[in-house]
N, C-alpha and C positions, 0 to 999 in steps of 0.2 A: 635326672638331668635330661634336659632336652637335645638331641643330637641332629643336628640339622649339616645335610651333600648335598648336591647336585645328581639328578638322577643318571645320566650320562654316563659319570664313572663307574656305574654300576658294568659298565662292559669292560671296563680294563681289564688287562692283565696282562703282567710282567711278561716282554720278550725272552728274555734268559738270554741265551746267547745268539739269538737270531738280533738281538737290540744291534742298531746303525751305530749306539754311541755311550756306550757303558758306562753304569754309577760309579763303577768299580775302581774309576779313576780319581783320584782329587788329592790336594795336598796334603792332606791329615786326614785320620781317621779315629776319633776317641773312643777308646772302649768307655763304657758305663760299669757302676759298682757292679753290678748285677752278672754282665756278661763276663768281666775281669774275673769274677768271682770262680763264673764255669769254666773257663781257660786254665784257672791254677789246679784243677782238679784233673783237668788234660795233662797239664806240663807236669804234674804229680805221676804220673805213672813212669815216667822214664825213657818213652819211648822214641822211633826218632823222630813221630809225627810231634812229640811232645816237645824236642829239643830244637826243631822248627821252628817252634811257636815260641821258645825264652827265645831263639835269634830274631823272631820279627818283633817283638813287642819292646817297648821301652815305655820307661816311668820318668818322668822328672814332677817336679811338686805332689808328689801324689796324685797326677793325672796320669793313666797308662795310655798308648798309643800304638799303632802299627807302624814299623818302619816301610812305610812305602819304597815301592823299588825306582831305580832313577828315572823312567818315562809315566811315576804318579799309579802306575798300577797297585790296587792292592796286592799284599804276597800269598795270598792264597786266590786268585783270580789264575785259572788253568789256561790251558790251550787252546779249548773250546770256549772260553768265554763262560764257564760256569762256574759258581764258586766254592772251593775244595771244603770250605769249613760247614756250607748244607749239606753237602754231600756223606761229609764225613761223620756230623754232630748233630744236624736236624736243623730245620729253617729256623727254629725257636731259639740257638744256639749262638745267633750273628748278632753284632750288635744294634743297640736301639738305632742307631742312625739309619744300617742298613735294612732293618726290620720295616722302620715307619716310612721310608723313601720310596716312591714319589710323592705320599702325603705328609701334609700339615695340615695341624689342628689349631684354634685358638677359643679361649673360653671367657666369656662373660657371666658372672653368676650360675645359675642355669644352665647356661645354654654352652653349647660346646659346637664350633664349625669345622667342619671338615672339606679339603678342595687336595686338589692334585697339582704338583709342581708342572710347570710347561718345559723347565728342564730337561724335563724325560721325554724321549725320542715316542713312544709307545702313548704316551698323554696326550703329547699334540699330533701324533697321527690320527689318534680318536678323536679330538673337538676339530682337528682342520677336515675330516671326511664326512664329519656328522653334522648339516648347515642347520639343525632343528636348534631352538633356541635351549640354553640351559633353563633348566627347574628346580627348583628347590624344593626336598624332600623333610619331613620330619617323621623324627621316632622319638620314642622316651625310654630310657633305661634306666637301670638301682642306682648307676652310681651318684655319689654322693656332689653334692657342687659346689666346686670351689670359688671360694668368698674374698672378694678385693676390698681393702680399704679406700682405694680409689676409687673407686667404681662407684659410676655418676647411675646408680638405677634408673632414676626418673628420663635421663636423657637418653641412656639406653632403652627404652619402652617406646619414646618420641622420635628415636632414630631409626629403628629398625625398618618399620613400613618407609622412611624417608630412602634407605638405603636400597629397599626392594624397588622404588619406584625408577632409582639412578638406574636400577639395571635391568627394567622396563624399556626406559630409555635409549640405552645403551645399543640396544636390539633392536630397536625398533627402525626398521630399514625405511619408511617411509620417508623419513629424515635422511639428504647426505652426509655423510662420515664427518664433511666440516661443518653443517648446520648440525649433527649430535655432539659435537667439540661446542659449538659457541652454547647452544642450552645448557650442557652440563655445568660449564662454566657461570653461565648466569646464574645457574638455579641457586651452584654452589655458595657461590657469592652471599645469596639470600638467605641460604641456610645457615652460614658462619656467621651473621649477623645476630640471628636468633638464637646461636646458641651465644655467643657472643654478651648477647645480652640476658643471658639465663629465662628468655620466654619461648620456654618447650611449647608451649602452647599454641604457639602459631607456625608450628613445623606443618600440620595438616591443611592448612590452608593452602601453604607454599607449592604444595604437592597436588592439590586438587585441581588444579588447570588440569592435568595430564591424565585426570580420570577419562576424560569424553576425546571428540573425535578429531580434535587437534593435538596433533605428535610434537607442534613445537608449543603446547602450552600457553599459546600469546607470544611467546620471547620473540624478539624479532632479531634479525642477524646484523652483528654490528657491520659500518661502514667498513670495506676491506680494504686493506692496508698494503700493495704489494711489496714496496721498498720496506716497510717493516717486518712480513714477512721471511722476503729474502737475508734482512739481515737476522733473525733471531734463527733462521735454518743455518746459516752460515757460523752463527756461532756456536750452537747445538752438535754440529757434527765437526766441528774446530775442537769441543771440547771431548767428544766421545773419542777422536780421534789421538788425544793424550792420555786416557786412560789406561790403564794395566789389563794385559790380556795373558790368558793363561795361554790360548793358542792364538800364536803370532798373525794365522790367516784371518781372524775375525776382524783385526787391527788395520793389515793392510786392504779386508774388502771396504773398511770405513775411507779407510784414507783414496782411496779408488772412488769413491762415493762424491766423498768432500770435492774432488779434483776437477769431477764430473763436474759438478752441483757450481762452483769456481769458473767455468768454462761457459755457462751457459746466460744469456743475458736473461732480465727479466721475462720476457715475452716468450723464449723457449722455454724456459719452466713451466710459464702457465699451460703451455703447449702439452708441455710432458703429463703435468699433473692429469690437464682431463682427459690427453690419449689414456693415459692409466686406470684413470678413473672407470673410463667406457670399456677400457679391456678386461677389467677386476670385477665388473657390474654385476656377473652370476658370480662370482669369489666375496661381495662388499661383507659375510659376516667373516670372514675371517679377521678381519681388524678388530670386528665387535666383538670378536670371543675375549682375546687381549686386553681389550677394554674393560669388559666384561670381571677378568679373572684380577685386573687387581682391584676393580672396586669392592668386587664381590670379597679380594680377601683382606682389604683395608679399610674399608671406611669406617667400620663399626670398633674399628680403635680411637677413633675421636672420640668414644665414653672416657677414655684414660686420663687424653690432653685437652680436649675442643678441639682439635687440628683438623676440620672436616674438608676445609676450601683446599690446603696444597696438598691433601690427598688424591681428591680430585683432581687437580690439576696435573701431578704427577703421571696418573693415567691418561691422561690426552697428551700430553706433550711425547712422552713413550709413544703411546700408540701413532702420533705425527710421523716421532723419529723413524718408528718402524716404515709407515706408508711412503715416508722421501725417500730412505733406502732400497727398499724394494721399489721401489718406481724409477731410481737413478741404476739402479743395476738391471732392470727389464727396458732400459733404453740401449745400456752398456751390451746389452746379450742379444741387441737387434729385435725386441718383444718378444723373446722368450722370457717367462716365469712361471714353471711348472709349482705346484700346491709341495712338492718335496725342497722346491727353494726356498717358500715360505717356511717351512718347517726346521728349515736350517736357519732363516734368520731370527727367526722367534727363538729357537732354541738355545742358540748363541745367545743371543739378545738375556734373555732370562739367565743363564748360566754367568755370562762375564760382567753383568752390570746390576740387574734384579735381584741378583741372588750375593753378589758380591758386595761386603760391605761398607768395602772403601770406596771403589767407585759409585755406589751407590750415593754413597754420605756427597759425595763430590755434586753431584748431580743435582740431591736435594738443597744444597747450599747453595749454587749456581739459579734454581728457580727461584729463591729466593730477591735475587737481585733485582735491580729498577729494571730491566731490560723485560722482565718479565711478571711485570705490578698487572692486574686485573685488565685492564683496559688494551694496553698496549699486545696483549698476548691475544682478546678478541679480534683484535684487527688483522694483526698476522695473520690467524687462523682462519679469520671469515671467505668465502669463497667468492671471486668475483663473479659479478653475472656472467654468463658467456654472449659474446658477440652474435646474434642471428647471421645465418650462412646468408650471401647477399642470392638474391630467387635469379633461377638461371634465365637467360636472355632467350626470348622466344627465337 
């Protein structure tokens, strides 16, 4: 099997308890056959470490679980923030969830991917300090590779370089933030078509503008739209603002957000965006990392469905949502926005809604809608010209 990271994460490593914002918190926690298994072997001895462990665990359908304590801590999470069951039984001893966290894998025939959740406080300290672009790395190992009956091969072989190129793109700063919003999207567009119509064969082409020395490809930027803009932001964080939050603050910073954003006429926004823009100008890959992180970890699930276009699309609209809030809260904080505020909204961001899969599902079903059809979402997004400053009077 071929195992394909990002060379980057080769520097991580686990805070422990120096971590800003611990895994060790969440609503459930499911043991696996495997680790349940080494737990009855604990609670077999008698002990009172063992009789600990029958009060935290509970069974119902044959799934075992930790009873979390009432503020979501796990019950073996100490004082120090480290956790009693490595300590006591070995790292090898915790369960898969907590073993493989902050990674996720996903595999195609072959090939197997590996990426780091942005959830983790310690992941996005590393891609938000490191501005070098990610790499993709490959190795080969024994194991064996698991076979889908789904699994479009052919489209898989025609996607992959299609996939590498989005995230060429994606990075590629020569392009502003909203001229790499309107290409993706175009390109997208043309890509779904082609798988659309089962002719893999013209994925290479589509991608060959963006060989040579033009970053936008040919694509040209659609006519920008401001009132349609303002309204799909407005509804965008109208809806973000109804969603379920595990921590209540992430809720009312959106709704702080929304209020801002509410208050401002057209003309101050534009205002705001490109003071932002010029103030973020040494920071612009941090949007592209987030960009970056969910193409890199979805697009190549379109071999499953064809779903290629509102993949894409999913990733720019987030990435939007992110860049409004964080530009409406560096207006709110008088242009303060240190790289640790980013880090909080990314993180949040990824934790209450990326990672969440109700709100998630909410979100995907809301792009869906006419408000946000191919055409009408380049317009919002496309950037106006900016006015030349008028030359000062001799």
């Amino acid at each position: 099997m071929i195992i394909r990271t990002l060379t980057l994460y080769d520097r991580f490593k686990c805070a422990a308890s120096a971590c800003r914002d611990t895994c060790c918190v969440r609503e459930k926690l499911v043991l696996d056959n495997k680790t349940y298994f080494e737990y009855q072997r604990v609670i077999s001895k008698g002990d009172a470490f063992g009789r600990r462990m029958v009060a935290s665990i509970s069974e119902r359908n044959g799934v075992a679980s930790f009873r979390m304590r009432e503020n979501g801590e796990c019950p073996f999470l100490m004082r120090n923030r480290l956790c009693e069951l490595q300590i006591r039984l070995g790292a090898d001893k915790v369960s898969e969830t907590c073993r493989k966290y902050p990674t996720f894998s996903k595999e195609y025939g072959n090939y197997r991917e590996i990426g780091y959740r942005f959830s983790c406080p310690e992941v996005l300290r590393l891609v938000l300090t490191h501005p070098e672009r990610f790499e993709i790395r490959e190795r080969e190992n024994d194991t064996e590779p698991v076979t889908f009956d789904n699994l479009d091969v052919k489209l898989l072989e025609a996607l992959y370089p299609v996939r590498n190129r989005f995230l060429l793109i994606a990075q590629d700063t020569r392009n502003s933030l909203y001229t790499t919003f309107s290409v993706l999207l175009q390109l997208a567009e043309s890509v779904q078509g082609a798988i659309d119509r089962g002719d893999y064969g013209e994925l290479p082409a589509l991608i060959s503008p963006f060989m040579g020395d033009d970053p936008t490809g040919g694509i040209a930027d659609a006519l920008p739209d401001p009132e349609q803009h303002d309204l799909i932001l407005a509804n965008l964080l109208k809806l973000h603002c109804k969603f379920e939050y595990k921590k209540q603050d992430n809720g009312d910073r959106l709704d702080n957000a929304r209020r801002l954003f509410k208050s401002e006429s057209t003309d101050e926004r534009l205002a705001r965006e490109r003071d932002f823009s010029a103030f973020m100008s040494e920071r612009d890959y941090e949007y592209r990392k987030w960009l970056f992180y969910l193409l890199h970890r979805d697009l190549l699930d379109a071999v499953f469905d064809g779903a290629f276009y509102s993949r894409v699309r999913l990733a720019v609209v987030t990435t939007f949502c992110l860049f409004e809030t964080g530009s409406l809260e560096w207006k709110s904080r008088d242009g303060k926005f240190p790289p640790q505020r980013q880090e909080d909204l990314f993180r949040n961001y990824a934790r209450e809604i990326d990672e969440n899969p109700k709100n998630l599902a909410r979100l995907e079903k809301k792009l869906k809608g006419s408000q946000y059809v191919h055409q009408k979402l380049l317009r919002a997004l496309a950037r106006p010209e900016e006015t030349p400053a008028p030359a000062p009077v001799p």
